[in-house]
N, C-alpha and C positions, 0 to 999 in steps of 0.2 A: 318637244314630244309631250302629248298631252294624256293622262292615263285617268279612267273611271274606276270609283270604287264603291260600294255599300258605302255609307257614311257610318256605321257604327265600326268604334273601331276592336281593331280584334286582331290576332296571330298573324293573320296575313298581311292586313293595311291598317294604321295607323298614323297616325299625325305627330304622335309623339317623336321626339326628336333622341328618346331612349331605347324607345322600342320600336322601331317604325313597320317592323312587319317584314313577315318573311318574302310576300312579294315585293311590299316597296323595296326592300332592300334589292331583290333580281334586277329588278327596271332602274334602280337609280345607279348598277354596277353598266346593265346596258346604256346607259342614258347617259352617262361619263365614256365609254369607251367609245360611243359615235358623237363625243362633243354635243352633247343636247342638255336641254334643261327638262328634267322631271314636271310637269305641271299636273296636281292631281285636283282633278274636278268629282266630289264627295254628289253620290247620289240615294236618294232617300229608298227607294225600293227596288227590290231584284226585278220585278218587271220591269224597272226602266230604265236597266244597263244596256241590253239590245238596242230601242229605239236613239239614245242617247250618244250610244256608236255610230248608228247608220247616219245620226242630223246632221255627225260632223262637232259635238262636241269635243272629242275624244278621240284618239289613236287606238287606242286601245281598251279592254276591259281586264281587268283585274281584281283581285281580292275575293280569295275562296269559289271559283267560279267552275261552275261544274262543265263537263261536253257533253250535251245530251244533244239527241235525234234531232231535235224542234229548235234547237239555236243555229245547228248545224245549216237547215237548211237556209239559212238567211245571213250566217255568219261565217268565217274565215277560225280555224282553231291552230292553236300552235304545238306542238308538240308535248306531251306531260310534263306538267310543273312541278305536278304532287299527286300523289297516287290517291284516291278515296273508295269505299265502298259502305254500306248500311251495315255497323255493328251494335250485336246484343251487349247490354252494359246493366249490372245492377252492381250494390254497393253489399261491400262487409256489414253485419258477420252473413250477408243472405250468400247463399250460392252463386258461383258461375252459372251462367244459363249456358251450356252445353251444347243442348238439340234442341231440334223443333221444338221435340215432345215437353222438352220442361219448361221451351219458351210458353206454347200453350197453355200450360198450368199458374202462369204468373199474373200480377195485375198488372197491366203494360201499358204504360204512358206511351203520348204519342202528339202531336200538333197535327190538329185536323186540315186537311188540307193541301200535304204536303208529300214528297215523296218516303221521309219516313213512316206516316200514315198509310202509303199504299203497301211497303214491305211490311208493315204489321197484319193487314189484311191477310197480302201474298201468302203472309207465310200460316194462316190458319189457326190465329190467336181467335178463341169464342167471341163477338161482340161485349159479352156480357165482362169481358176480363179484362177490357180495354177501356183507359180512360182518354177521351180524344180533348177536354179541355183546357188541357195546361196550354199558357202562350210561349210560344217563340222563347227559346231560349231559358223555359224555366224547368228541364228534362230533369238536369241533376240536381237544382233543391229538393222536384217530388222528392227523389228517391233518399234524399238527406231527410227530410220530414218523413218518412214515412208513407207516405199519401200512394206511392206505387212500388213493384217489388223489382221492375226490369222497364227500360226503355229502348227504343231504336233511335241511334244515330248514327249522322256520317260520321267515318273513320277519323276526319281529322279535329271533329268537334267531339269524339270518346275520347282521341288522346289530350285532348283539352283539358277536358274534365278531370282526367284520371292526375294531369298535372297538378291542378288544382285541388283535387280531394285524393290522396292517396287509398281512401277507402271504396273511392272509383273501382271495379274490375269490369274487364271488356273481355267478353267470351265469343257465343256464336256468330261468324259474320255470315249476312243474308245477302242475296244476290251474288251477280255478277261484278269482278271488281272496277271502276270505273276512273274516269282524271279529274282533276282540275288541271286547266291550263289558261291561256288568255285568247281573249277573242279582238278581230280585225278585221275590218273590212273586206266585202270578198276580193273589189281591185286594188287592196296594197297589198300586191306579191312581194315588193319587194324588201316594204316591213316585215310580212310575214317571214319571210327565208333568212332575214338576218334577225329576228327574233328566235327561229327555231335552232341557229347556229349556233346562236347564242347559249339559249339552252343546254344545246348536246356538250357543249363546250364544258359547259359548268357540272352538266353529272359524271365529267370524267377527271372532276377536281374533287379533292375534299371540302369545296365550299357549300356545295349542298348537302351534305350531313352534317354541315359546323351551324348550317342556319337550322336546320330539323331539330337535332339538339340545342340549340339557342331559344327556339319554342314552343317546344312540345318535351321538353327535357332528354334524358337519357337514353329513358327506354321507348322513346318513339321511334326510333330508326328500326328496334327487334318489332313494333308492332306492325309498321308499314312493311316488313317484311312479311311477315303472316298472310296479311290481307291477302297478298298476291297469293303465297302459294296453296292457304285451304282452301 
Protein backbone atom coordinates (compact mmCIF):
# COMPACT_ATOMS: atom_id res chain seq x y z
CA UNK A 1 0.00 0.00 0.00
CA UNK A 2 1.34 3.07 -1.30
CA UNK A 3 0.18 6.56 0.32
CA UNK A 4 0.92 10.31 -1.12
CA UNK A 5 1.69 13.17 1.05
CA UNK A 6 2.76 17.14 0.85
CA UNK A 7 6.45 16.57 1.42
CA UNK A 8 6.73 19.15 4.03
CA UNK A 9 6.33 17.55 7.07
CA UNK A 10 3.75 18.57 9.68
CA UNK A 11 0.90 17.20 12.40
CA UNK A 12 -0.58 14.96 9.96
CA UNK A 13 2.58 13.39 7.91
CA UNK A 14 5.93 13.24 8.75
CA UNK A 15 8.88 11.04 8.21
CA UNK A 16 10.02 11.38 11.62
CA UNK A 17 10.09 8.13 13.24
CA UNK A 18 8.94 10.35 16.70
CA UNK A 19 6.42 12.12 15.38
CA UNK A 20 5.17 10.51 12.32
CA UNK A 21 1.80 12.28 12.02
CA UNK A 22 -1.46 11.90 12.85
CA UNK A 23 -2.34 10.44 9.55
CA UNK A 24 0.72 8.34 9.08
CA UNK A 25 -0.04 6.96 12.24
CA UNK A 26 -4.20 5.99 10.78
CA UNK A 27 -2.61 4.31 7.53
CA UNK A 28 0.36 2.47 9.25
CA UNK A 29 -2.68 1.06 12.08
CA UNK A 30 -4.65 0.25 8.63
CA UNK A 31 -1.70 -1.01 6.84
CA UNK A 32 -0.73 -3.60 9.68
CA UNK A 33 -4.19 -4.81 10.10
CA UNK A 34 -4.54 -5.90 6.23
CA UNK A 35 -0.81 -7.11 6.47
CA UNK A 36 0.59 -4.35 3.99
CA UNK A 37 3.52 -2.29 3.91
CA UNK A 38 3.00 1.60 4.42
CA UNK A 39 5.11 3.05 1.34
CA UNK A 40 4.85 6.89 1.56
CA UNK A 41 5.68 8.67 -1.72
CA UNK A 42 6.42 12.63 -0.54
CA UNK A 43 5.02 15.06 -3.16
CA UNK A 44 6.15 18.78 -3.64
CA UNK A 45 2.72 20.66 -4.29
CA UNK A 46 -1.01 20.37 -3.36
CA UNK A 47 -1.69 20.50 -7.02
CA UNK A 48 -0.06 17.36 -7.64
CA UNK A 49 -1.61 14.99 -5.08
CA UNK A 50 -4.67 14.51 -7.50
CA UNK A 51 -2.84 13.78 -10.79
CA UNK A 52 -0.20 11.65 -8.76
CA UNK A 53 -3.31 9.49 -7.52
CA UNK A 54 -4.97 8.96 -10.78
CA UNK A 55 -0.96 8.03 -12.68
CA UNK A 56 -1.11 5.18 -10.35
CA UNK A 57 1.68 6.44 -7.98
CA UNK A 58 -0.18 6.00 -4.96
CA UNK A 59 -3.22 4.29 -3.21
CA UNK A 60 -4.14 6.83 -1.80
CA UNK A 61 -3.64 10.69 -0.71
CA UNK A 62 -3.20 11.76 2.52
CA UNK A 63 -1.83 14.49 4.97
CA UNK A 64 -4.07 17.39 5.88
CA UNK A 65 -6.31 17.02 2.70
CA UNK A 66 -9.33 18.76 2.44
CA UNK A 67 -12.93 17.30 0.36
CA UNK A 68 -13.84 19.96 -1.75
CA UNK A 69 -16.41 20.08 -4.91
CA UNK A 70 -13.41 19.97 -7.59
CA UNK A 71 -11.46 17.02 -6.14
CA UNK A 72 -14.68 15.18 -5.70
CA UNK A 73 -15.47 15.23 -9.16
CA UNK A 74 -12.49 13.17 -10.22
CA UNK A 75 -11.62 11.61 -6.92
CA UNK A 76 -12.97 8.71 -4.56
CA UNK A 77 -13.25 10.49 -0.59
CA UNK A 78 -13.41 8.49 2.63
CA UNK A 79 -15.26 9.25 5.12
CA UNK A 80 -14.05 12.28 7.85
CA UNK A 81 -10.62 11.85 9.22
CA UNK A 82 -10.66 15.34 10.82
CA UNK A 83 -12.96 17.75 11.12
CA UNK A 84 -11.72 21.44 9.50
CA UNK A 85 -13.21 24.79 8.92
CA UNK A 86 -11.77 28.65 8.28
CA UNK A 87 -11.01 30.15 11.92
CA UNK A 88 -10.46 33.85 13.05
CA UNK A 89 -7.15 33.88 15.28
CA UNK A 90 -5.24 36.81 16.71
CA UNK A 91 -2.67 36.83 19.47
CA UNK A 92 -2.60 38.34 23.35
CA UNK A 93 -2.93 40.96 24.73
CA UNK A 94 -5.06 41.97 21.32
CA UNK A 95 -8.62 40.77 21.31
CA UNK A 96 -10.75 37.78 20.31
CA UNK A 97 -12.10 38.60 17.13
CA UNK A 98 -15.65 37.78 17.85
CA UNK A 99 -17.80 38.95 14.88
CA UNK A 100 -17.77 39.98 11.65
CA UNK A 101 -17.94 43.45 12.74
CA UNK A 102 -14.64 43.40 14.66
CA UNK A 103 -13.17 41.03 12.05
CA UNK A 104 -13.62 44.05 9.58
CA UNK A 105 -11.92 46.53 11.87
CA UNK A 106 -8.61 44.45 12.06
CA UNK A 107 -5.36 44.34 9.90
CA UNK A 108 -5.99 40.85 8.54
CA UNK A 109 -3.27 38.69 7.03
CA UNK A 110 -4.03 36.30 4.53
CA UNK A 111 -1.93 34.17 1.64
CA UNK A 112 -3.05 35.47 -1.62
CA UNK A 113 -4.41 32.91 -3.47
CA UNK A 114 -5.98 30.68 -1.45
CA UNK A 115 -9.12 29.64 0.08
CA UNK A 116 -8.28 31.63 3.32
CA UNK A 117 -8.00 34.59 1.10
CA UNK A 118 -11.50 33.95 -0.35
CA UNK A 119 -13.08 33.76 3.39
CA UNK A 120 -11.36 37.04 4.25
CA UNK A 121 -12.95 38.62 1.25
CA UNK A 122 -16.30 36.54 1.97
CA UNK A 123 -16.61 37.69 4.94
CA UNK A 124 -16.23 41.67 4.07
CA UNK A 125 -12.74 42.72 5.61
CA UNK A 126 -12.19 46.57 3.55
CA UNK A 127 -9.24 45.80 0.96
CA UNK A 128 -7.41 48.41 2.53
CA UNK A 129 -7.40 46.20 6.07
CA UNK A 130 -5.93 43.38 4.41
CA UNK A 131 -2.61 42.33 4.06
CA UNK A 132 -2.56 39.48 1.15
CA UNK A 133 1.61 39.11 1.23
CA UNK A 134 2.76 37.06 3.85
CA UNK A 135 3.85 33.40 2.37
CA UNK A 136 2.56 30.22 3.01
CA UNK A 137 2.85 29.40 6.29
CA UNK A 138 4.06 32.69 7.85
CA UNK A 139 0.28 33.61 9.42
CA UNK A 140 1.37 33.25 13.00
CA UNK A 141 4.95 35.09 13.07
CA UNK A 142 2.88 38.27 11.33
CA UNK A 143 0.91 38.31 14.13
CA UNK A 144 3.95 37.60 16.78
CA UNK A 145 5.73 40.64 14.85
CA UNK A 146 3.13 42.63 14.97
CA UNK A 147 2.90 43.27 11.21
CA UNK A 148 -1.17 42.08 11.49
CA UNK A 149 -3.77 42.09 14.21
CA UNK A 150 -6.00 38.81 13.14
CA UNK A 151 -5.53 36.12 10.47
CA UNK A 152 -7.84 33.31 8.76
CA UNK A 153 -6.98 29.80 9.07
CA UNK A 154 -7.88 26.39 8.71
CA UNK A 155 -9.03 24.89 12.03
CA UNK A 156 -6.46 22.43 12.11
CA UNK A 157 -3.45 24.72 11.38
CA UNK A 158 -5.22 27.50 14.37
CA UNK A 159 -4.90 24.60 16.74
CA UNK A 160 -1.44 24.34 15.59
CA UNK A 161 -0.58 27.44 16.24
CA UNK A 162 -2.27 27.99 19.31
CA UNK A 163 0.02 24.66 20.31
CA UNK A 164 2.77 26.23 19.51
CA UNK A 165 2.23 29.88 20.83
CA UNK A 166 0.03 29.89 23.79
CA UNK A 167 -0.50 33.46 23.09
CA UNK A 168 -2.33 32.05 20.02
CA UNK A 169 -6.43 32.82 20.55
CA UNK A 170 -8.97 31.33 17.89
CA UNK A 171 -12.25 33.04 17.97
CA UNK A 172 -14.85 33.62 15.11
CA UNK A 173 -15.02 30.57 12.84
CA UNK A 174 -16.16 31.59 8.96
CA UNK A 175 -17.91 29.30 6.72
CA UNK A 176 -19.31 26.22 6.68
CA UNK A 177 -17.67 23.45 8.70
CA UNK A 178 -15.91 21.18 6.37
CA UNK A 179 -13.28 17.45 6.36
CA UNK A 180 -10.15 16.39 5.75
CA UNK A 181 -10.31 12.87 4.86
CA UNK A 182 -8.13 10.77 2.16
CA UNK A 183 -8.62 10.46 -1.34
CA UNK A 184 -8.77 6.95 -3.93
CA UNK A 185 -9.32 6.17 -6.89
CA UNK A 186 -12.83 6.31 -8.31
CA UNK A 187 -12.56 2.30 -9.10
CA UNK A 188 -10.93 0.97 -5.71
CA UNK A 189 -14.25 0.49 -4.03
CA UNK A 190 -12.98 -1.82 -2.46
CA UNK A 191 -9.98 0.18 -0.76
CA UNK A 192 -12.40 2.69 -0.28
CA UNK A 193 -15.00 0.59 1.96
CA UNK A 194 -12.25 -1.05 4.00
CA UNK A 195 -10.73 2.40 4.48
CA UNK A 196 -14.05 3.89 5.57
CA UNK A 197 -14.51 0.89 8.00
CA UNK A 198 -11.64 1.29 9.07
CA UNK A 199 -12.23 4.75 10.09
CA UNK A 200 -15.73 4.38 11.67
CA UNK A 201 -13.97 1.67 13.48
CA UNK A 202 -11.50 4.01 15.05
CA UNK A 203 -13.90 7.17 16.08
CA UNK A 204 -15.68 4.64 18.31
CA UNK A 205 -12.24 3.90 20.00
CA UNK A 206 -10.29 6.29 22.23
CA UNK A 207 -7.66 6.14 19.69
CA UNK A 208 -8.65 9.11 17.84
CA UNK A 209 -8.72 11.68 20.72
CA UNK A 210 -5.29 9.88 21.94
CA UNK A 211 -3.82 10.97 18.47
CA UNK A 212 -5.83 14.84 18.50
CA UNK A 213 -4.22 15.16 21.90
CA UNK A 214 -1.00 13.66 20.80
CA UNK A 215 -0.82 16.86 18.19
CA UNK A 216 -2.72 19.39 18.61
CA UNK A 217 -2.44 19.17 22.53
CA UNK A 218 -5.20 19.09 25.10
CA UNK A 219 -7.40 21.60 24.22
CA UNK A 220 -7.84 20.52 20.62
CA UNK A 221 -10.53 18.07 21.00
CA UNK A 222 -12.80 21.12 23.07
CA UNK A 223 -11.87 23.16 19.81
CA UNK A 224 -12.82 20.56 17.10
CA UNK A 225 -15.85 20.45 19.11
CA UNK A 226 -16.80 24.23 18.68
CA UNK A 227 -16.22 24.24 15.04
CA UNK A 228 -19.01 21.85 14.55
CA UNK A 229 -21.51 23.24 16.78
CA UNK A 230 -21.25 27.45 16.19
Amino acid sequence: MAAVATAAPDEFFSLSADAPGFDHEMLESFAKLHRLELQVVPIESWDSLVPALRDGKADVVAGRFTVTDARHKVIEFTVEVFPTRNAVVSRKPRRVVETLQQLRTERVGTVKGTSMAEAVAAAGVPPENVDDSIASGGLPDALKQGRITAAVLGLESAVTAQKLDPQIQIGLFLGKPGSLAYGVRREDLNLLAELNRFLENVRRTPTWSRLVVKYFGEAGLDILKRARTE
